[in-house]
C-alpha positions in Angstrom: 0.0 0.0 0.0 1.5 3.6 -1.1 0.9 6.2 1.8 1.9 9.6 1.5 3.8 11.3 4.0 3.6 14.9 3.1 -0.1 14.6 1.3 -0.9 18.1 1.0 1.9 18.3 -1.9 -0.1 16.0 -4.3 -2.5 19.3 -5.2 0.4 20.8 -7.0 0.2 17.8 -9.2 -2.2 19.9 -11.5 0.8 21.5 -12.7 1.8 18.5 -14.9 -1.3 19.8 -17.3 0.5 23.2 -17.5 2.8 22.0 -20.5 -0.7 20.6 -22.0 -2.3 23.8 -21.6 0.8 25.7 -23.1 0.3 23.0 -26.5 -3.0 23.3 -27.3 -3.2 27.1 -27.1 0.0 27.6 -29.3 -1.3 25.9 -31.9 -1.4 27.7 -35.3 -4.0 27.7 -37.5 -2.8 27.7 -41.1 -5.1 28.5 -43.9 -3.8 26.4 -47.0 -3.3 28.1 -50.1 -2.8 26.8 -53.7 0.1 28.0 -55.4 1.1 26.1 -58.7 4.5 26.0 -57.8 4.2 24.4 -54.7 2.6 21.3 -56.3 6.3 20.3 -57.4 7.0 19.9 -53.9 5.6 16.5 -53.4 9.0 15.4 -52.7 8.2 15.6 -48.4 6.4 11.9 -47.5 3.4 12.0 -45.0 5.9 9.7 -43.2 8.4 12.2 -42.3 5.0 14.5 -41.0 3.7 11.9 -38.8 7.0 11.0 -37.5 7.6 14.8 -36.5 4.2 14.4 -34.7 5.0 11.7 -32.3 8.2 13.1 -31.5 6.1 16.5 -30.2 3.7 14.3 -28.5 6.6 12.4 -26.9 8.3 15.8 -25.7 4.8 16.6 -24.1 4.5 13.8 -22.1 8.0 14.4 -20.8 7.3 17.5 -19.7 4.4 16.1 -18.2 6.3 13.4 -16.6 9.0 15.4 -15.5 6.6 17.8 -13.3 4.4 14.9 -12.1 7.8 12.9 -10.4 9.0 16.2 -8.8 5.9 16.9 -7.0 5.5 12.7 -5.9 9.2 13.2 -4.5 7.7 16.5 -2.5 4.5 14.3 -1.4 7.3 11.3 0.2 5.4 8.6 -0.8 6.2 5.8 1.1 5.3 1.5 1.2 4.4 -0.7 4.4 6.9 -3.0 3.2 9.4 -3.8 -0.1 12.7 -3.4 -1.1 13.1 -0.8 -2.9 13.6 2.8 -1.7 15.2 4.4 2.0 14.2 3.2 5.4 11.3 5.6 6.2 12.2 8.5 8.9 11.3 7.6 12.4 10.3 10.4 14.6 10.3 9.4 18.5 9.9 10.5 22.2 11.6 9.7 25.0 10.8 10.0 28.3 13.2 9.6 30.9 12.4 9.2 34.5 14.8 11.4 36.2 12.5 11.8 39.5 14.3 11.5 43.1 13.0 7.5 43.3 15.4 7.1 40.7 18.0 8.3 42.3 18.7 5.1 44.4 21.0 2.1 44.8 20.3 -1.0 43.2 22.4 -4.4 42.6 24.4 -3.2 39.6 25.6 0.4 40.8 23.0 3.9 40.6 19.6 3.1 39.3 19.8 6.7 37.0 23.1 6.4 35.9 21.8 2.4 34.8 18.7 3.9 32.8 20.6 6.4 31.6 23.0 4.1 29.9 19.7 2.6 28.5 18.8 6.0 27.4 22.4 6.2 25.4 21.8 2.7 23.3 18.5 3.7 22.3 19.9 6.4 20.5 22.2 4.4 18.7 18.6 3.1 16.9 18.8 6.1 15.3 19.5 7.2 12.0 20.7 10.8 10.8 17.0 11.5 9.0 15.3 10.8 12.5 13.7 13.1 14.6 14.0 12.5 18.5 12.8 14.6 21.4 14.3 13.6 25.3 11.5 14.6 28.2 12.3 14.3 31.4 9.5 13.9 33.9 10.6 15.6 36.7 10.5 19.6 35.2 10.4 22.9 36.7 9.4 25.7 35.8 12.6 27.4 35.7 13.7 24.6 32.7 13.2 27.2 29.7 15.0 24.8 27.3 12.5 24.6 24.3 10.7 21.3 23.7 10.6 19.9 20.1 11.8 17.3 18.2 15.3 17.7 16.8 18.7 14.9 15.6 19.4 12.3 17.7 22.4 14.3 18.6 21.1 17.2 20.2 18.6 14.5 22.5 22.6 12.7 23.5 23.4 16.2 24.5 20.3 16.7 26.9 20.7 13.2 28.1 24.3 13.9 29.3 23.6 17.3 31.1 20.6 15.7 32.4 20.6 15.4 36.9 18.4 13.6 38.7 15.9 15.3 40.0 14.5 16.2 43.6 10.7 15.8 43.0 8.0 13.2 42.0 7.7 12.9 38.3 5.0 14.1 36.3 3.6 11.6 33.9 0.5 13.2 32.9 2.2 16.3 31.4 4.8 14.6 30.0 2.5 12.2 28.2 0.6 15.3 26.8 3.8 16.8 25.5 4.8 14.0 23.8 1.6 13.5 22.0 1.4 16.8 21.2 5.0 16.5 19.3 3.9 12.9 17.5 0.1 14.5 16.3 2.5 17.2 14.3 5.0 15.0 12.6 5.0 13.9 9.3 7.5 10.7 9.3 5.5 7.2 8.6 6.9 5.9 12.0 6.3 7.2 15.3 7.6 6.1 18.5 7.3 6.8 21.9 9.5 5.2 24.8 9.4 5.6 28.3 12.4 4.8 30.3 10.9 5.3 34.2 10.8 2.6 37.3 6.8 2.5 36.9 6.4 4.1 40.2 2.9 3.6 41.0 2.2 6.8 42.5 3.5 8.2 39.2 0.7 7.2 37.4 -1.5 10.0 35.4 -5.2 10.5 36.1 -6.3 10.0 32.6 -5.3 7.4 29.8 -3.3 10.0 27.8 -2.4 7.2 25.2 -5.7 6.1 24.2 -5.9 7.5 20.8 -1.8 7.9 20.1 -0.8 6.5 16.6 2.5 5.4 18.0 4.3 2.8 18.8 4.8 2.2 22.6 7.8 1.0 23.9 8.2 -0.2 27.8 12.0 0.0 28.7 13.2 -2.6 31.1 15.4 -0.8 33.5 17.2 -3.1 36.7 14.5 -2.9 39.4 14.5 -4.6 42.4 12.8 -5.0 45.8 14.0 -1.9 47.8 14.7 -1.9 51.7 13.8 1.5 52.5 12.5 3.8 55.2 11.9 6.9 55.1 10.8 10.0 57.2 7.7 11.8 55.9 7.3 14.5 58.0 8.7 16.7 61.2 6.3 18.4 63.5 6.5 20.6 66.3 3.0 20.4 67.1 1.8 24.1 67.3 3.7 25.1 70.3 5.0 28.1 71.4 9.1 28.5 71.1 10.3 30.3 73.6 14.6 30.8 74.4 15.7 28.4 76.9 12.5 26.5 77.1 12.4 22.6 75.9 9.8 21.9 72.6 9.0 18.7 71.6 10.2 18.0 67.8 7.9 14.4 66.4 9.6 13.2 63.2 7.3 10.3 61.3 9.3 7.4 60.3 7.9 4.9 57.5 9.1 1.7 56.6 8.3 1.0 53.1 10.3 -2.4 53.2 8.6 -5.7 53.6 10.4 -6.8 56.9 10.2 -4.7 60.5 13.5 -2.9 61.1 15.1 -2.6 64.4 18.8 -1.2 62.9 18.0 2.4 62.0 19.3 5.4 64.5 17.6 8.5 64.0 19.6 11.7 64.7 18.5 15.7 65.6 20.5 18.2 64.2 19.6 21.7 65.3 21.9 25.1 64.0 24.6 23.0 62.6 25.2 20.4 65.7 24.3 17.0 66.7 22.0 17.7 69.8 20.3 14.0 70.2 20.3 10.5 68.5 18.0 7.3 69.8 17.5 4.1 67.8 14.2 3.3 66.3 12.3 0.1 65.5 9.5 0.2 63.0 7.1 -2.0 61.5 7.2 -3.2 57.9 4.5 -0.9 56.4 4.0 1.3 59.3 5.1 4.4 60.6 6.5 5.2 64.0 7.0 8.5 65.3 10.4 9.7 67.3 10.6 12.6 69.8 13.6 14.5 70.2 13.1 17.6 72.8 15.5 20.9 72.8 15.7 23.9 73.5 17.1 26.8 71.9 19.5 29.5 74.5 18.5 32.7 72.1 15.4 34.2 69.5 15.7 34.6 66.4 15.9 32.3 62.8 17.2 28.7 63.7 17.0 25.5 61.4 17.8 21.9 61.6 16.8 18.2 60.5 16.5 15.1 61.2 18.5 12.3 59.3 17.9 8.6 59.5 21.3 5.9 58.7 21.9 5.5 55.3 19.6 2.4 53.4 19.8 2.1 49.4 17.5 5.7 48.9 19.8 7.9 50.7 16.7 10.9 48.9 14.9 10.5 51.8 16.7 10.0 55.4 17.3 13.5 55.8 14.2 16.1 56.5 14.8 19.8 56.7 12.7 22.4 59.4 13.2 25.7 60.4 11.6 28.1 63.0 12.0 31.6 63.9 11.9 33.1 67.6 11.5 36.7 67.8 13.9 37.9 70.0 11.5 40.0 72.0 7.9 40.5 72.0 7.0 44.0 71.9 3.4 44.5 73.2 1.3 48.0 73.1 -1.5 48.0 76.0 -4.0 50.9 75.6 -6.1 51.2 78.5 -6.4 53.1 82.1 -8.5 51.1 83.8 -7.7 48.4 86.6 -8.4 45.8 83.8 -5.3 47.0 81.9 -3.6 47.6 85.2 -4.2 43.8 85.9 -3.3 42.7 82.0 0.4 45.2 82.7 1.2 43.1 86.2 0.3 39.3 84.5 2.5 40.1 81.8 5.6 41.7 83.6 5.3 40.9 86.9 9.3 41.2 87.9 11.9 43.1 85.6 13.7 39.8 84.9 10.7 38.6 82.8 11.4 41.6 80.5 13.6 39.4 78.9 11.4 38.0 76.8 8.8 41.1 75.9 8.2 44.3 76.5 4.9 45.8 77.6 4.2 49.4 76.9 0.8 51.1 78.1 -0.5 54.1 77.0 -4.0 55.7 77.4 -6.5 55.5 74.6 -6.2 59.6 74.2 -2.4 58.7 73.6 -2.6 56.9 70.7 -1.6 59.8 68.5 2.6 59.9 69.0 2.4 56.0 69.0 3.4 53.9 65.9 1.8 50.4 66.1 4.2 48.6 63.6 6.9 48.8 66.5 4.5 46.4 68.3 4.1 42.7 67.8 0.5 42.5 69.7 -2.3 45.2 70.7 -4.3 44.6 73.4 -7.3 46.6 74.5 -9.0 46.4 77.6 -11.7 49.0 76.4 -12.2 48.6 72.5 -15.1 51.3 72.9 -13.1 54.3 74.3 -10.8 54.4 71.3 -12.0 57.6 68.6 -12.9 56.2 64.7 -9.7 57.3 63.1 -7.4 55.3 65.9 -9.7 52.2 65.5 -9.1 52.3 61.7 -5.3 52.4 62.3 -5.3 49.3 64.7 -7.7 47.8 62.2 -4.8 48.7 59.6 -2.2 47.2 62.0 -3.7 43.6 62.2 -5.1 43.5 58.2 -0.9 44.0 57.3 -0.2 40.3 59.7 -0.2 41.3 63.1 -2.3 40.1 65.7 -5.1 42.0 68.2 -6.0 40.7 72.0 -9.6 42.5 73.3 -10.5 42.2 76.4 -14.2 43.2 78.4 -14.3 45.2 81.2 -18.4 44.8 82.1 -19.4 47.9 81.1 -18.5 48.8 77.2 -20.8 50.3 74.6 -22.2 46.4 73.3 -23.4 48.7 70.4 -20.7 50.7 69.3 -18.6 47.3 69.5 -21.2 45.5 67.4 -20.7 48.8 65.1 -16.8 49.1 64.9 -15.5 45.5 65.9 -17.6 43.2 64.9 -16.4 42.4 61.6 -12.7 42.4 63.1 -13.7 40.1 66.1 -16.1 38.0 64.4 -18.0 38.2 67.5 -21.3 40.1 68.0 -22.7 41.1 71.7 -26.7 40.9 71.5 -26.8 41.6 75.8 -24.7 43.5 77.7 -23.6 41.6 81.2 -25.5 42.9 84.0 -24.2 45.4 86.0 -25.9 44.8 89.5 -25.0 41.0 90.9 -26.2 39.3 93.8 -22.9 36.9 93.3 -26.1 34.2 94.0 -24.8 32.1 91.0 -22.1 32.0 88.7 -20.5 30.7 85.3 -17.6 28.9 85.0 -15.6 27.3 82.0 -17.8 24.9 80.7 -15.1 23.5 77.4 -11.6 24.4 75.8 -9.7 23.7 72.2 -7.0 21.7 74.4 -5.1 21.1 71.5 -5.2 24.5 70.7 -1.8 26.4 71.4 -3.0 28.9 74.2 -4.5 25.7 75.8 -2.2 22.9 75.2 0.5 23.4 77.9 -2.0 23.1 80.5 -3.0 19.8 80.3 -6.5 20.2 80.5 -6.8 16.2 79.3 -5.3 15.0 82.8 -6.8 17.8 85.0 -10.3 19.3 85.3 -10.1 22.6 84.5 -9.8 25.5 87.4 -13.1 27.0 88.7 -13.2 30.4 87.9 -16.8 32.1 88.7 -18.0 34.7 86.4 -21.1 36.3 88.6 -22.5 37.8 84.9 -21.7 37.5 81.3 -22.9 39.4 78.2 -25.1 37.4 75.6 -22.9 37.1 72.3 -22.8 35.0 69.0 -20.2 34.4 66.4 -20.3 35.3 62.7 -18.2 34.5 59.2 -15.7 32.1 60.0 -14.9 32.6 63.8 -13.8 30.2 65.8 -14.7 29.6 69.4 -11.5 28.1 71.7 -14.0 28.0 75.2 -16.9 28.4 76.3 -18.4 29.4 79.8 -21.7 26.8 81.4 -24.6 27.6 79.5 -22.7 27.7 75.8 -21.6 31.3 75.9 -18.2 31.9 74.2 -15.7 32.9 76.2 -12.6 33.2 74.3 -13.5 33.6 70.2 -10.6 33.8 67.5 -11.1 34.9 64.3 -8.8 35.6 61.3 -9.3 39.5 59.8 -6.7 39.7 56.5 -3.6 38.8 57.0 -3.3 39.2 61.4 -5.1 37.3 64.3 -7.5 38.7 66.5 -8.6 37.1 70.3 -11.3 38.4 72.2 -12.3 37.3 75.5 -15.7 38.0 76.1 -16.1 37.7 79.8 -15.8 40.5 82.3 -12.1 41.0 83.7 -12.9 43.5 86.5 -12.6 41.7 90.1 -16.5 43.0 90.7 -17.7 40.4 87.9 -15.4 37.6 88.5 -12.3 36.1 90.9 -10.3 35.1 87.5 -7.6 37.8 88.4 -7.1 36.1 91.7 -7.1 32.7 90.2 -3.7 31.2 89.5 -5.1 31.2 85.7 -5.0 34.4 85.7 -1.3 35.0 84.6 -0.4 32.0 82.4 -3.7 32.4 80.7 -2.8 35.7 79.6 0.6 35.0 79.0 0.2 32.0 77.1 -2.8 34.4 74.9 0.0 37.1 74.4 2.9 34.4 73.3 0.4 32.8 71.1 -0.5 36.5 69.1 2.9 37.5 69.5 4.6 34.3 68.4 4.6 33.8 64.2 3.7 29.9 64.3 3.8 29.5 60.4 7.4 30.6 61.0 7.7 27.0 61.1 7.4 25.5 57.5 5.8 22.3 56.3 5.2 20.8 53.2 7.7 22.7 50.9 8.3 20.1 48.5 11.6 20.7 45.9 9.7 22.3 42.4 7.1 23.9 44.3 5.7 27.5 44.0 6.9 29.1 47.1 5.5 32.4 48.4 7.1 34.1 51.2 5.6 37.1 53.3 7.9 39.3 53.8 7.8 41.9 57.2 10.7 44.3 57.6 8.8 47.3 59.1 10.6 49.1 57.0 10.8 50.4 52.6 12.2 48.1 50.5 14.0 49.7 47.7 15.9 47.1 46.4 16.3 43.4 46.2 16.4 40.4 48.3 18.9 37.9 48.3 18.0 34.2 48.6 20.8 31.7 49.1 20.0 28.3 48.3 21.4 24.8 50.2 24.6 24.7 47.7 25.6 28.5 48.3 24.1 29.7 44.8 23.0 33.5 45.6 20.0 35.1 43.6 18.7 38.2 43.8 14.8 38.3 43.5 12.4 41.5 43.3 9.8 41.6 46.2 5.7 42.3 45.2 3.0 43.6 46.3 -0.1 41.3 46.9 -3.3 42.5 48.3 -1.1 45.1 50.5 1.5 42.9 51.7 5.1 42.4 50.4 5.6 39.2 49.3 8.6 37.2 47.7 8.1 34.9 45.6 11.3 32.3 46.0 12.8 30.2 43.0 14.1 28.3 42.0 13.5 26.1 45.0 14.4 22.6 43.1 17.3 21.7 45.5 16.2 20.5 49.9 18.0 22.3 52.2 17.6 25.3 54.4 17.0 28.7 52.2 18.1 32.2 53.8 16.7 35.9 52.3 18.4 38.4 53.3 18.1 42.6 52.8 20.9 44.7 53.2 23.0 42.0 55.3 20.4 41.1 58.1 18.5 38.0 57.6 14.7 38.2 57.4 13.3 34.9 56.2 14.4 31.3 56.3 12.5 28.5 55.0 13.0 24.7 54.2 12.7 22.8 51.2 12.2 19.2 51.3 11.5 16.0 48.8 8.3 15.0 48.1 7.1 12.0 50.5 5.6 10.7 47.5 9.2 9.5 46.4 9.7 7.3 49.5 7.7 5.0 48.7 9.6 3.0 45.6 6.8 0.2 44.9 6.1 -0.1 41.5 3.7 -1.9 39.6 3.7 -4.4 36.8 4.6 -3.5 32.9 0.7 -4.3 32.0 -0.9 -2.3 34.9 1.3 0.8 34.0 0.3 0.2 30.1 -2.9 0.3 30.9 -2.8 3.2 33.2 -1.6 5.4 30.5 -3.8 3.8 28.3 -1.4 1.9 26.3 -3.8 -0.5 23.7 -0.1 -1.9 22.2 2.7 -1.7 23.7 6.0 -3.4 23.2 8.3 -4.4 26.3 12.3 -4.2 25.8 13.9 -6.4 28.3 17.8 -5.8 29.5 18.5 -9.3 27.7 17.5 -7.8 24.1 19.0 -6.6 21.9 17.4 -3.3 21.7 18.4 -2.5 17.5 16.7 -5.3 16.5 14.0 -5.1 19.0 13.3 -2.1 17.4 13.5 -2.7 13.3 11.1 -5.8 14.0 8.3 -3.4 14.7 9.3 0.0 12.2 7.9 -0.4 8.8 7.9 1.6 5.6 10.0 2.0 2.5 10.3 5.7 1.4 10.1 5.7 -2.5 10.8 9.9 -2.8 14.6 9.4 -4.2 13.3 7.1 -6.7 10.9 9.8 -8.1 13.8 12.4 -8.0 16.0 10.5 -9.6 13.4 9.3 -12.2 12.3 13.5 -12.5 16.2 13.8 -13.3 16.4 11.1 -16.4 12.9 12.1 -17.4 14.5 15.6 -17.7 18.0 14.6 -19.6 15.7 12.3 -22.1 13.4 15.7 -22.5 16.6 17.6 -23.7 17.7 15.3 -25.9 14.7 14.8 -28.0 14.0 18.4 -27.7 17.3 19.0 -29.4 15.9 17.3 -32.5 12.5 19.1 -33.3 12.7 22.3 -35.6 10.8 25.4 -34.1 7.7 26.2 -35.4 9.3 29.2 -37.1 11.7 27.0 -38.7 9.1 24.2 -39.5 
């Protein structure tokens, strides 16, 4: 069967009438006239006339000839089978699983280095006229090299200057790259290989291959049964970091291996050091958590991980965290009453605790001088003695990411509050408390969030928690998204967080004063507070999880100060970059790449360090089963598909399945002689003129 390879061509066949055309319209018509004399000239034979003719006719269909094989050379026709003609071209794409699972030990040396040795004799299969594309399938988005199918040489070149990567691969875009390249070629064969360990968490969604007129090639790489473990995550369970005060650091261990392990030592590294090692036994298919607690002598930006002793996937033993302490709180009370009076004594009761923050009180007519970005919480004992324009300005203060403590004194304005702070609090009061009290009956805490950070320290689990009478409350309800964290007897909320742009606002909702309630002389009184100020003023987030290596990374950045320049981010192998900070929505924000490498990633402005952040491999990649050549076929919906084994040989392998003869050099070369048989008989016919 004769397919055409460039079909669109065979329209400028039409053009092989053109020297048709040309005859019939320069034909002359010649009147005959009688002349006596000319009747002596019977000497010319109608023999030498009609052989005159066919040579004309002959030149015609030369010509015709000659323009016919030029354009069936353009068109490439091409045969299923025969031998005559070139092999036909072969355009192909291969993907190559350069994912961080492939970056592992395995019998016969490095599993990557293995495949991409594979890799390297497949494109010995190749011919100069081919057309091969590489794709890996572990891409970022800082990988601007251009995708498209070029020589077999150029895909070598990639192949050598390709690294494994950090990150899981990406099958499904991969697959609709390559389809996209063999939908727009033009070559008779088209191939598509995939060299990958068939990861089964690497397979795509949809059956990309469903309708691909390709050829499908499976790649036998050396697998075998891995005996890893890995760890999966580090958490520090929402506590507050304060210097010289233990926290408990939880890493998850997971043993992906089919036997339980008791041979694995598990190591803390905090700021550079070893601080703690214990041994761990795990489970074959479970996980098992280790706790390591520390403590850190000074604030600021500290980072660390946790590494497990080496197994064949060295990728994942090692898991990267950071936190930041601030060095000191700086808090901004505004009030005058004995309520703010009490909140100043809980939170500095003796210079020496002035170590860690720094309370400053000012009266609500004393706003004005005051600038609230110096100031890591506000807290207010009376939210309704503050004038419009300095509500809008603490309002301002917490939208740009800082956080907002409001206390109740018994006797605000519940309907300027519901006017001005509702929407910031989340929290609407539909009753004031009552002002006279017989102190007949009482409230008391009815429920907490224990896990909650301003309630997880006291161990509410174990312990009932402390009587505290409240002799009246107000009636209040929550709105939007606010959350309640306790509640007094009777369901009333008594402490209500709620999230207002990018800060944190708590309000507690029953009456401080000691005429409403004992909870100032309760020995809650003080960590309570402290533990709600710690909580506002400490940045939890500052501890990161789930960076993975290729993602998107945002960073919010907080200097308190104009940035007129650009940040410096230093990745885990000392490579500097200078990046450009945005605006989003108000706030400055940095977005951070290339982050394709785990490790520990310090910003810096002017010389002072302001961010830190970790980066680590996917969890996904721990876990190295893989599935069977037929489940991964039909996965990526794979109808046909051809399996090369390691024992093959991969050439012939190959030339069993290509087919075609391309017959294009044969019409050339027949448009040539057709052309040197035109000029010779051409040189024998008189002109017109002459005939």
């Amino acid at each position: 069967m004769l397919n055409f390879l460039n079909p669109t061509i065979l329209i400028a066949g039409l053009a092989a009438l053109i020297p048709l055309i040309i005859h019939l319209f320069s034909r002359r018509r010649v009147r005959v006239v009688e002349f006596s004399s000319l009747k002596h000239l019977q000497t010319m034979k109608k023999q030498q006339v009609r052989r005159l003719k066919i040579r004309q006719i002959l030149l015609l269909l030369l010509r015709m000839l000659i323009l016919l094989a030029v354009v069936l050379a353009f068109a490439r026709p091409a045969t299923e089978g025969g031998s005559l003609g070139s092999h036909a071209s072969v355009s192909a794409v291969i993907l190559f699983d350069n994912s961080a699972s492939m970056n592992r030990e395995v019998r016969d040396g490095n599993l990557f280095e293995l495949t991409r040795k594979r890799a390297d004799q497949l494109l010995d299969t190749f011919g100069d006229k081919d057309d091969v594309a590489l794709i890996p399938l572990f891409q970022t988005d800082d990988n601007d090299a251009p995708l498209g199918l070029g020589s077999r040489a150029i895909a070598r070149e990639q192949l050598e200057c390709l690294d494994p990567g950090y990150g899981p691969a990406n099958l499904q875009l991969a697959l609709e790259q390559a389809v996209d390249l063999l939908d727009k070629t033009d070559n008779l064969n088209r191939e598509l290989y995939i060299l990958t360990d068939f990861q089964r968490y690497s397979l795509p969604d949809t059956t990309m291959l469903s309708g691909c007129r390709a050829h499908i090639y499976l790649v036998d790489i050396p697998l075998e049964e891995s005996d890893n473990c890995g760890i999966v995550d580090v958490d520090m369970g929402g506590q507050l970091l304060l210097p010289g005060h233990n926290f408990d650091l939880t890493a998850t261990v997971k043993n992906y291996s089919l036997r339980d392990r008791t041979d694995i030592i598990a190591s803390l590294f905090l700021d550079g050091h070893r601080v703690a090692q214990t041994d761990v036994k795990t489970v074959a298919g479970e996980e098992t958590e280790v706790r390591f607690s520390r403590a850190v002598s000074q604030g600021g930006f500290h980072s660390g991980y946790v590494e497990l002793s080496d197994d064949e996937f060295d990728g994942d033993n090692r898991y990267y965290f950071s936190f930041h302490i601030p060095r000191q709180f700086n808090v901004l009370l505004i009030g005058q009453d004995d309520v703010a009076r009490l909140v100043a004594l809980a939170l500095a009761p003796s210079p020496s605790l002035n170590q860690y923050w720094s309370v400053k009180t000012v009266e609500p007519n004393g706003l004005a001088g005051t600038n609230l970005a110096d100031y890591d919480v506000v807290i207010l004992s009376e939210p309704t003695e503050l004038s419009t324009t300095h509500i809008e300005r603490i309002k301002s203060y917490v939208r740009r990411g800082r956080s907002l403590l409001i206390t109740y004194n018994g006797i605000s304005d519940t309907g300027f509050f519901n006017e001005y702070w509702s929407k910031t609090t989340g929290l609407v009061y539909d009753k004031p408390a009552r002002k006279e009290i017989t102190r007949a009956g009482y409230y008391t805490f009815e429920s907490v969030e224990i896990d909650h950070p301003v309630f997880s320290i006291f161990e509410f689990e174990t312990n009932q928690i402390p009587e505290v009478k409240f002799f009246t409350l107000p009636r209040t309800h929550i709105i939007d998204d606010a959350v309640i964290l306790a509640s007094f007897s009777g369901n009333h909320p008594a402490l209500v967080e709620n999230a207002y742009g990018s800060g944190r606002v708590l309000t507690f909702t029953g009456p401080l004063s000691p005429r409403y309630s004992d909870l100032t002389g309760h020995a809650l009184f003080v960590p309570l507070v402290s533990r709600m100020t710690e909580y506002l003023a400490s940045d939890l987030s500052s501890f990161d999880r789930g960076f993975f290596a290729g993602d998107n990374i945002t960073r919010s950045i907080s200097l308190g100060i104009a940035v007129s320049g650009s940040l410096e981010m230093i990745t885990p192998d000392s490579l500097l970059y200078y990046l450009a900070p945005e605006e989003d929505q108000g706030n400055l924000v940095l977005r951070a790449r290339p982050t394709i490498k785990p490790g520990i990633y310090h910003v810096r402005y002017l010389g002072r360090e302001i961010d830190r952040f970790a980066i680590n491999i996917n969890p996904r990649e721990c876990d190295l089963a893989s599935v069977d050549t037929e489940s991964y076929a039909k996965a990526i919906g794979a109808q046909e598909y051809h399996p090369l084994e390691e024992d093959v040989n991969m050439a012939a392998a190959i030339a069993e399945f290509r087919f075609g003869k391309e017959l294009w050099p044969l019409f050339l070369w027949l448009a040539v002689v057709l052309l040197i048989a035109e000029m010779l008989l051409a040189r024998g016919i008189p002109s017109e003129d002459e005939a």
